[in-house]
C-alpha positions in Angstrom: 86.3 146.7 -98.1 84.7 148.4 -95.2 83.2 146.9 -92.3 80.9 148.6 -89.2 81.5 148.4 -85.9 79.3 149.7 -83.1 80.4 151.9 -80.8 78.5 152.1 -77.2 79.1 154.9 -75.1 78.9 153.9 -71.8 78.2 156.8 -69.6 74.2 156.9 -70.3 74.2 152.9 -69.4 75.6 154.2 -66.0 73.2 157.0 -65.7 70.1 154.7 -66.3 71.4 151.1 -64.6 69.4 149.8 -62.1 70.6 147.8 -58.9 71.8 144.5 -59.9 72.9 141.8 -57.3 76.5 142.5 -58.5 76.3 145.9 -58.0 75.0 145.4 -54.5 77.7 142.7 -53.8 80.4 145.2 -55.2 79.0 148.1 -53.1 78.8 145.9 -49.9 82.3 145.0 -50.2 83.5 148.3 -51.0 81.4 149.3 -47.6 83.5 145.9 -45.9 86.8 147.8 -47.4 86.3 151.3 -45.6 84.8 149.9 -42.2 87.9 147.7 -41.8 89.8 151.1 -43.1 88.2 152.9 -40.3 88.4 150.3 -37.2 92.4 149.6 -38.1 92.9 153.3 -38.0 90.5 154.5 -35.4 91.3 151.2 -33.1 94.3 153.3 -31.5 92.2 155.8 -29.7 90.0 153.1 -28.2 93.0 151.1 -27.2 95.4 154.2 -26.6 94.9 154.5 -22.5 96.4 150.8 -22.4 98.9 151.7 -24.2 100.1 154.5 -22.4 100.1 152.6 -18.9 102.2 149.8 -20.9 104.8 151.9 -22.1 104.3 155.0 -19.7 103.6 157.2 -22.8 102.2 161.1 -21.9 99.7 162.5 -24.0 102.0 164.7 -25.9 103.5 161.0 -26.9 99.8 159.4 -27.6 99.8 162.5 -29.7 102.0 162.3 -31.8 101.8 158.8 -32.9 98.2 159.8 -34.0 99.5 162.0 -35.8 102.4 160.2 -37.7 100.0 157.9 -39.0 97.8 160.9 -40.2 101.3 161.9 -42.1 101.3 158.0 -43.6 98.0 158.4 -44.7 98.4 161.7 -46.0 101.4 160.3 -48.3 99.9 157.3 -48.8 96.7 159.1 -50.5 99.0 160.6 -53.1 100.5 157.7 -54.0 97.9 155.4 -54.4 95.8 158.0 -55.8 98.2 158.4 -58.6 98.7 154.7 -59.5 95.1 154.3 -59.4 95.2 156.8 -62.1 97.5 155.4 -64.1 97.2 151.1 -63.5 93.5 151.1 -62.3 91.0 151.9 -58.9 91.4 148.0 -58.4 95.0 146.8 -58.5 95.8 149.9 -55.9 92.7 149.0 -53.7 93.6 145.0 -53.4 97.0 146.5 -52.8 96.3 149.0 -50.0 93.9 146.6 -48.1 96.7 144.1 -47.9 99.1 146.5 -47.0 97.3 148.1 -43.9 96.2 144.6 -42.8 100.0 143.0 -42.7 101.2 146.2 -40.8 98.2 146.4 -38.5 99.8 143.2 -37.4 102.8 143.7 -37.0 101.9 146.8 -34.9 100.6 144.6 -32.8 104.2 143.4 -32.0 106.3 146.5 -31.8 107.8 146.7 -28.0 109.4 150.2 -28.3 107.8 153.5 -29.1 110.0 153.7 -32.0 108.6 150.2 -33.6 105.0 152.0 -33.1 105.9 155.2 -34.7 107.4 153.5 -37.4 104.9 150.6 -38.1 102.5 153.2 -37.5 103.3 155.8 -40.3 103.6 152.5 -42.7 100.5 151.1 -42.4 99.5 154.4 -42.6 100.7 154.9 -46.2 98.5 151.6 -47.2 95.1 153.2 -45.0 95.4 156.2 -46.3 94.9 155.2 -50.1 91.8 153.6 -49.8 89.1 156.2 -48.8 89.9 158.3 -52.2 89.9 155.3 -54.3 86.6 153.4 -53.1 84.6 157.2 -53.5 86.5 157.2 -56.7 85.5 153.7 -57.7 81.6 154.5 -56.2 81.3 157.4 -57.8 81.8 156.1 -61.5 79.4 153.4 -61.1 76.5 155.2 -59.5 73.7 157.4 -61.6 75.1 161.4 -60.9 71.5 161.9 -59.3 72.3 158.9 -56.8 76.3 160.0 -56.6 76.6 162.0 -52.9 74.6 159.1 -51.4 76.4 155.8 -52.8 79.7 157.1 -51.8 78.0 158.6 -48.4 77.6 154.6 -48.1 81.0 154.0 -48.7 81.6 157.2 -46.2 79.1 155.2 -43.1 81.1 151.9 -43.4 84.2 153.4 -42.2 82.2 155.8 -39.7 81.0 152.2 -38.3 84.3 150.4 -38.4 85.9 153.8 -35.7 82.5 152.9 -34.1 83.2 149.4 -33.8 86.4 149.6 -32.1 84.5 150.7 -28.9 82.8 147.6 -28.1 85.4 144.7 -29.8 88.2 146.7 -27.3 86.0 146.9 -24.2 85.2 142.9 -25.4 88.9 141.7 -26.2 91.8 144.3 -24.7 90.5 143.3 -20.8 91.2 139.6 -21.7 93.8 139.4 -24.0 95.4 143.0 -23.7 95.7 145.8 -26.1 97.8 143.8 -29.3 94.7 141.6 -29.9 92.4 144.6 -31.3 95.1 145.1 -34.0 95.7 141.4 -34.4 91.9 141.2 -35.0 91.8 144.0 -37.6 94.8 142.9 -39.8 93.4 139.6 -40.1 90.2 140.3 -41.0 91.8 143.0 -43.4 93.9 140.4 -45.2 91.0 137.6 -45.3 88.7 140.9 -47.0 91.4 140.6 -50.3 89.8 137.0 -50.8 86.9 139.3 -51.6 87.8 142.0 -53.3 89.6 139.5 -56.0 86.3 138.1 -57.2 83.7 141.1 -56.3 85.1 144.3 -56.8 85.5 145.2 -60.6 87.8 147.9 -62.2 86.2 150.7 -63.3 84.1 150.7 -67.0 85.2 154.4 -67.1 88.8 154.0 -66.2 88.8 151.1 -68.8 87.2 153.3 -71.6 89.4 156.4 -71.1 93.1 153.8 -71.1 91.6 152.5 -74.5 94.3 149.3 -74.2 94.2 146.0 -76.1 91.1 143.7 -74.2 89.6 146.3 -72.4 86.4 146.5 -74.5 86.3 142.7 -73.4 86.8 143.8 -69.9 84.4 146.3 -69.9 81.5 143.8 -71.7 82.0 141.2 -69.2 81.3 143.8 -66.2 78.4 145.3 -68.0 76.9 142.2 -68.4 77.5 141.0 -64.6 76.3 144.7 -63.7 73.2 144.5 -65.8 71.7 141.4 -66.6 69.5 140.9 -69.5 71.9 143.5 -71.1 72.7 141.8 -74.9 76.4 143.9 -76.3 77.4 142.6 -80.0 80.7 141.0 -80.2 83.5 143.7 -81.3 81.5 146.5 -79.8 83.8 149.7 -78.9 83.4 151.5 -76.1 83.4 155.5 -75.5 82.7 157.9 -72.7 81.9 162.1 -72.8 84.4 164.0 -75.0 85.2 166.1 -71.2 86.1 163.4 -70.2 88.5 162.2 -72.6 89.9 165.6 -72.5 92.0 164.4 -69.4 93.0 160.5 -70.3 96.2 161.3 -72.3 97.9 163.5 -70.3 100.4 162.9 -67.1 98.1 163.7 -63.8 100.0 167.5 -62.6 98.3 169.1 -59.5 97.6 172.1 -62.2 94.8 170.3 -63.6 93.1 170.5 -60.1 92.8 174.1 -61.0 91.5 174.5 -64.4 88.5 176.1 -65.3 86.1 176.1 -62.5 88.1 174.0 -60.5 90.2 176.8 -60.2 87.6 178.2 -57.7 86.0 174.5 -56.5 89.2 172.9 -55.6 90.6 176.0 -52.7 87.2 176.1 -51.1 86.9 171.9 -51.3 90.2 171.7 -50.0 89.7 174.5 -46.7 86.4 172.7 -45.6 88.0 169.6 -45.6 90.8 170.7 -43.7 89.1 172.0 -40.7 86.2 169.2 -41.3 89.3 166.3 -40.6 90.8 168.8 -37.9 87.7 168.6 -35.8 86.8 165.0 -36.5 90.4 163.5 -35.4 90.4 165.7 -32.5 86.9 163.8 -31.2 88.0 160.2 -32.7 91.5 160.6 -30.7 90.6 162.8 -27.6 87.3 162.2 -26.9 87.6 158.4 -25.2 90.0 160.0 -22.7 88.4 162.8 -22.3 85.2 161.0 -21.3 87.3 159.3 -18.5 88.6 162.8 -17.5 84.8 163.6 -16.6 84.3 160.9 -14.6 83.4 157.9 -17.2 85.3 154.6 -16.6 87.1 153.1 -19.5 84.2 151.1 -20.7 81.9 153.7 -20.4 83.9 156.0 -22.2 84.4 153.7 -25.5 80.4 153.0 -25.6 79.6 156.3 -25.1 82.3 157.1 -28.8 80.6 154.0 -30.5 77.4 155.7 -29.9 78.0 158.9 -31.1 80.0 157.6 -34.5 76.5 155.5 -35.1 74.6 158.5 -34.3 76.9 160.3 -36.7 76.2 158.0 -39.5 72.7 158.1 -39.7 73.6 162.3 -39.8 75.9 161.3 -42.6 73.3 159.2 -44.9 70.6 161.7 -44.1 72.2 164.6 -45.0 73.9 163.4 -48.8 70.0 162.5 -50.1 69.5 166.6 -49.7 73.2 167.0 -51.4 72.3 165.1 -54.3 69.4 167.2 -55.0 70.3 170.5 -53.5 74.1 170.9 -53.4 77.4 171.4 -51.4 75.9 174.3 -49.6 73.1 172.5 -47.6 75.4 170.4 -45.6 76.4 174.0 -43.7 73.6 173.0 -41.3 75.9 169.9 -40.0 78.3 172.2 -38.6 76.0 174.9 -37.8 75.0 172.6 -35.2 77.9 171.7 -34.0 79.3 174.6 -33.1 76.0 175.0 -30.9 77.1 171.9 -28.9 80.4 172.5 -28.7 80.4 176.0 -26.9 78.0 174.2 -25.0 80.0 171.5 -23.8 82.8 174.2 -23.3 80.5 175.8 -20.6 81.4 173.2 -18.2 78.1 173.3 -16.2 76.4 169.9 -17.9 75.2 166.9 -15.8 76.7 163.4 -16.8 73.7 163.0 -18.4 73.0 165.8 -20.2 77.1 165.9 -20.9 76.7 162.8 -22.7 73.6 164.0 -24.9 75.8 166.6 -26.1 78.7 165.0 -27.3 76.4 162.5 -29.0 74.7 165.6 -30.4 78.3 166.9 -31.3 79.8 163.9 -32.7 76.4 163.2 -34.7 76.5 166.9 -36.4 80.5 166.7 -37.2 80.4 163.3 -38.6 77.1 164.1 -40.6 79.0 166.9 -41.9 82.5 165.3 -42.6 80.7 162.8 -44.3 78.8 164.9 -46.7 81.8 167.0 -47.5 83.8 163.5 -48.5 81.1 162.1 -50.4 81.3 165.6 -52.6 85.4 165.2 -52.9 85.6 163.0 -56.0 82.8 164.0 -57.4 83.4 167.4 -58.9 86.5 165.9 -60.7 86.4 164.1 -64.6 87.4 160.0 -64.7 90.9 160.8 -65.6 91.8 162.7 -62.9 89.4 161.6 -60.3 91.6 159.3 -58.2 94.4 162.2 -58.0 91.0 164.7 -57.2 90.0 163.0 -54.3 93.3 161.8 -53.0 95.1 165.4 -52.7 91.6 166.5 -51.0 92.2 163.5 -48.6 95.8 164.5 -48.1 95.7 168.2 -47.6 93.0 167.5 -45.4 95.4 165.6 -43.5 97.4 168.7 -42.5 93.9 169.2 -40.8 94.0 165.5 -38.9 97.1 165.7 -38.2 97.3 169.4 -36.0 93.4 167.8 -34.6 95.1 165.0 -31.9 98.5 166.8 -31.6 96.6 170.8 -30.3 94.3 168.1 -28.4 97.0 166.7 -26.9 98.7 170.3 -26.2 95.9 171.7 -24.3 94.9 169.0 -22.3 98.7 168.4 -20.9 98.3 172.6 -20.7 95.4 172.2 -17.9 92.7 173.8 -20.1 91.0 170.7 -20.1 88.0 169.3 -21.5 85.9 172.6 -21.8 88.8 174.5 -23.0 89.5 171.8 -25.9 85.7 172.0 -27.0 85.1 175.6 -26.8 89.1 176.4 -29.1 87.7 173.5 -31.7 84.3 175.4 -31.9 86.4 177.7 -34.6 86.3 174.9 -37.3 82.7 173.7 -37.7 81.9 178.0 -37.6 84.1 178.8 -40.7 83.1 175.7 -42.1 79.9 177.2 -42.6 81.2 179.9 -43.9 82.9 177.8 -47.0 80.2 175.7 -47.2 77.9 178.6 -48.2 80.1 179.8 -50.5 80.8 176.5 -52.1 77.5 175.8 -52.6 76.7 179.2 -54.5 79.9 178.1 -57.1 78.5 174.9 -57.9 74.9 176.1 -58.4 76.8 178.4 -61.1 77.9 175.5 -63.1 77.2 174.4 -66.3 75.3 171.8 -67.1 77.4 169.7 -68.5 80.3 169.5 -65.9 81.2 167.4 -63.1 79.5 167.8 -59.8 76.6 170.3 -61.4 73.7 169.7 -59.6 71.3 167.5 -61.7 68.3 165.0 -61.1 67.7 163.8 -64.5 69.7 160.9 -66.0 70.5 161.7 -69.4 67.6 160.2 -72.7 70.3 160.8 -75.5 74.2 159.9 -76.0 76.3 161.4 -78.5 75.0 159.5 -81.9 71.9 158.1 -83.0 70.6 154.7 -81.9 71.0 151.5 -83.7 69.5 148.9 -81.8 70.3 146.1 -84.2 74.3 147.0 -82.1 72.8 146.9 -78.5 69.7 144.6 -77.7 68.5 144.6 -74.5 66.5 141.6 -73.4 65.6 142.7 -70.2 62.8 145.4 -70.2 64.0 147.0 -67.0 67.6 147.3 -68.1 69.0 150.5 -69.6 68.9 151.9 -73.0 72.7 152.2 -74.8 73.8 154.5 -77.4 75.6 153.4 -80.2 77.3 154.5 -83.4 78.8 153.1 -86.6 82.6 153.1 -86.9 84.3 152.8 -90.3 86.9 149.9 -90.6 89.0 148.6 -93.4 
């Protein structure tokens, strides 16, 4: 005896969903996730000058323990981005969260140099998972024509959360000292689990591709949440795009980072990330204390960071609407700009005022363009490898983060100073646009069908004709669903 079973494939109910209170409330928390992610890492530049008069540390000191947490992260990203390959995007996330929020704490009690380094390279390994996995997460539940900008979103809460450490440190370190900022963000990191349990699903793709016993349950339930109004008969399967199957059976190796046009994607992806993170941890580290070095008191010189990593936001958000529609290559003009600034800084000839309208203008254009190059780093990569995709961007890029605040530190403690650091650092965002031109003109030669080619249109078919008696939905404005008949016995 034969029965039929429907068979839904859920990539075209992705493409044509619509923004559901769920989906808000998942993408808000996801933006909660990366601010705290970007306040507990960023926090130690704001609070670094108390620091060093505590323990007497000299830059080449501050330096370095920038930079061993860079090394956590850059770890951490490769581990987390391969369980969250093989377990799920959630597990790892609720995982990493509560791991960089119980070390951020206990940073906060280390009274040696050695306690900081060490406590500061863990919670690393915890911070430095969670970037790749929320882009990851963001990316396979937004439409590909809305895909730069919703994880651009993800991108501006933890641009906000570096911000935010300006104003809670000049509010909290003068009263209670320096510990209290990381006391602050652990706690809040841990209390942010509570909602990450409830609100934060794990991806309908990731669930598809694994194919394991109650998943097609799992993945009804969060379809419905997602999309209400959206009717799926009981016993429905679930399927994605046969290129993306092509990668769920098979051990993650870095080779499949450089198959097919990867081969060519990945390199370039990679480079411009590289110097992108160079040049961003350089200004997130250096540039508070540098401020002071022109004449800006501590306050000053925190407000004046906070301001130029909101400034850099908006840069960020503005710039991935003209990715989505016109590609990898338009977000040259971030760093084009940059390097303007920068060599202008390096003159040395600026009044206070005009000085602090330039590193604005600098800190806008780098962050505008970091962010549009890691809302593109997941996205050129198929579900079952995405995690891994993004993660080793994130961790060679680290390389890049990691030589940023250590050089920094070597040519202030050199005597070049200020100018000399902005006008050296001016190399990155120049070859930058170099890659960025050329990355562009790869992915405007791919086919249609493949991850990251540029595309506007959300998809009218699936892969097998429509039987609506499988899929009703009772909602007008939710999404049409493509289904098939499978033959059971």
């Amino acid at each position: 005896m034969s029965a039929t079973r429907p068979v839904v494939e859920v990539a075209p109910i992705v493409e044509r969903q619509r923004a559901s209170r769920y989906w808000l409330l998942m993408y808000a928390v996801c933006c909660l996730i990366t601010f705290l992610d970007g306040f507990d890492f960023q926090i130690l530049s704001f609070a670094a000058t108390y620091i060093r008069k505590d323990f007497g540390f000299t830059g080449t000191q501050l330096g370095t323990l920038a930079t061993v947490g860079l090394f956590g992260t850059m770890i951490g990203a490769l581990i987390m981005g391969y369980l969250a390959d093989r377990i799920g995007r959630r597990p790892t996330i609720v995982a990493s969260v509560a791991g960089f929020g119980l070390f951020m704490l206990g940073f906060a009690y280390a009274d040696t140099y050695a306690h900081l380094f060490a406590l500061r390279f863990v919670s690393g390994l915890f911070l430095g998972g969670v970037l790749p996995l929320t882009w990851a997460l963001a990316a396979e539940y937004a439409p590909k024509r809305f895909r730069v900008t919703a994880v651009s979103i993800i991108m501006v809460g933890y641009t906000l959360g570096g911000a935010a450490g300006g104003p809670v440190s000049n509010w909290l370190i003068p009263e209670y000292g320096w510990r209290s900022v990381f006391v602050v963000g652990g706690v809040c990191s841990l209390l942010t689990v509570l909602a990450v349990l409830p609100l934060v699903p794990e991806s309908v793709k990731f669930l598809v591709l694994k194919a394991r016993p109650g998943n097609d349950e799992r993945v009804s339930r969060i379809l419905r949440r997602l999309q209400p109004g959206l009717s799926i008969e009981p016993g429905t399967r679930f399927t994605t795009e046969p290129q993306e199957q092509a990668h769920s059976g098979n051990r993650f190796t870095p080779t499949q980072l450089f198959r097919g046009h990867l081969a060519a994607i990945t390199p370039l992806l990679w480079l411009v990330y590289l110097l992108s993170s160079a040049l961003i941890y350089f200004l997130v580290f250096w540039t508070p204390m540098i401020n002071e070095q022109m004449g800006f008191s501590v306050s000053a010189a925190a407000t004046i960071a906070a301001l130029a990593s909101v400034a850099g936001a908006v840069a960020q958000l503005f710039i991935s609407r003209f990715v989505d529609r016109k590609g990898a290559g338009i977000i040259l003009w971030m760093p084009l700009a940059a390097v303007v600034c920068m060599l202008t800084l390096g003159t040395g000839v600026l009044g206070p005022a005009v000085y602090v309208a330039f590193v604005i203008g600098t800190k806008m254009f780098v962050n505008g363009g970091h962010g549009g190059i890691t809302s593109i780093a997941g996205t050129f990569y198929p579900t079952g490898i995405r995690a891994n995709g993004a993660a080793w961007a994130s961790s060679v890029a680290k390389v890049g983060a990691m030589v940023g605040p250590w050089l920094g530190g070597v040519i202030l403690d050199a005597g070049l100073g200020a100018h000399g650091a902005f006008t050296m650092f001016a190399a990155c965002p120049a070859v930058m646009v170099l890659v960025l031109f050329v990355l562009g003109r790869v992915q405007r030669r791919l086919p249609a069908e493949a991850e990251g080619a540029l595309s506007v249109e959300a998809p009218t078919t699936g892969v097998a004709p429509v039987k609506t008696a499988a899929l009703l939905l009772t909602n007008a404005s939710a999404p049409e669903a493509t289904t098939k008949n499978e033959e059971g016995v």
